[in-house]
N, C-alpha and C positions, 0 to 999 in steps of 0.2 A: 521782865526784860522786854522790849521793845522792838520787833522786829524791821528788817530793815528792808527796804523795797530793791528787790534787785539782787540782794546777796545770797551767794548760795554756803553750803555749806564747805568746811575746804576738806579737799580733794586729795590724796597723795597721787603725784604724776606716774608712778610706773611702782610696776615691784620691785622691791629691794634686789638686787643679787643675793643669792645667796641662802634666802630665807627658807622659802616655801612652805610656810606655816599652814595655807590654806590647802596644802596638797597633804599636808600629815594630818593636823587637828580637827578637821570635823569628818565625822562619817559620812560618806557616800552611799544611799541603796539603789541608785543606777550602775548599769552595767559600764564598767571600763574596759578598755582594750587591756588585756592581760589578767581581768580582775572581773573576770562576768558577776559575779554575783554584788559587786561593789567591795566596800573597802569600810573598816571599823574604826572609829576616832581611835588617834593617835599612831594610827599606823600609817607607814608614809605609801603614796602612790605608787604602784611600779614603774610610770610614764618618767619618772622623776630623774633626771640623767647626772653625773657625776657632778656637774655644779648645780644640784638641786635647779633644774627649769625644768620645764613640760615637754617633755617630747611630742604635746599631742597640740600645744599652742598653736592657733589656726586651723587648725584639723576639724573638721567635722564630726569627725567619731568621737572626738573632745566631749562629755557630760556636759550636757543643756546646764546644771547645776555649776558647775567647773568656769564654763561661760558667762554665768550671770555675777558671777564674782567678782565687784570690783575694788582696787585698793581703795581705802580711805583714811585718813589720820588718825580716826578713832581705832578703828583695827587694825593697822602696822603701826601707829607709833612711830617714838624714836629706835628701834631695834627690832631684833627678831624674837626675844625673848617676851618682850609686849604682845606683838604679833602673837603668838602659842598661848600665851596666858589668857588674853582674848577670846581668840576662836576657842579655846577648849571652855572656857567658862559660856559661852554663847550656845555649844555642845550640849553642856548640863542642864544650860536653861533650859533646851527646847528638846532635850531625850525624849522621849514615847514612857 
């Protein structure tokens, strides 16, 4: 395939409502607000508030890791169920 000057990869503009795949499916070993020792794949964040968002979004105390996370089409997809299937297999790839 031929690369093309200028193009980048596409992007997904925002996170889904709703989802928060990235806040359940991968493990965390930084310390979160509520969760000092961090957080184990598949278990959801405590930040995580009734419509599954971040309550720590913006926040400084937010995991540098949490931060660097951005959506993209490869890992949310058309749904949420992509999204988990995703990150959890990306999980496995790279466990210790």
């Amino acid at each position: 395939m031929k690369a093309v000057v200028g193009a980048t990869a596409p992007v997904a503009p925002a996170c889904r409502p709703g989802c928060a795949a990235c806040c359940i499916a991968p493990s965390i070993s930084s310390a979160i607000p509520g969760m000092p020792e961090g957080k184990a794949a598949g278990v959801p964040c405590v930040q995580l508030d009734e419509a599954l968002r971040c309550r720590l979004f913006g926040d400084p105390a937010r995991p540098l890791v949490c931060r660097s996370l951005q959506p993209s089409v490869a890992m949310c997809g058309d749904d949420r169920s992509h999204a988990l299937r995703w990150l959890t297999r990306l999980e496995q790839q790279t466990a210790p």
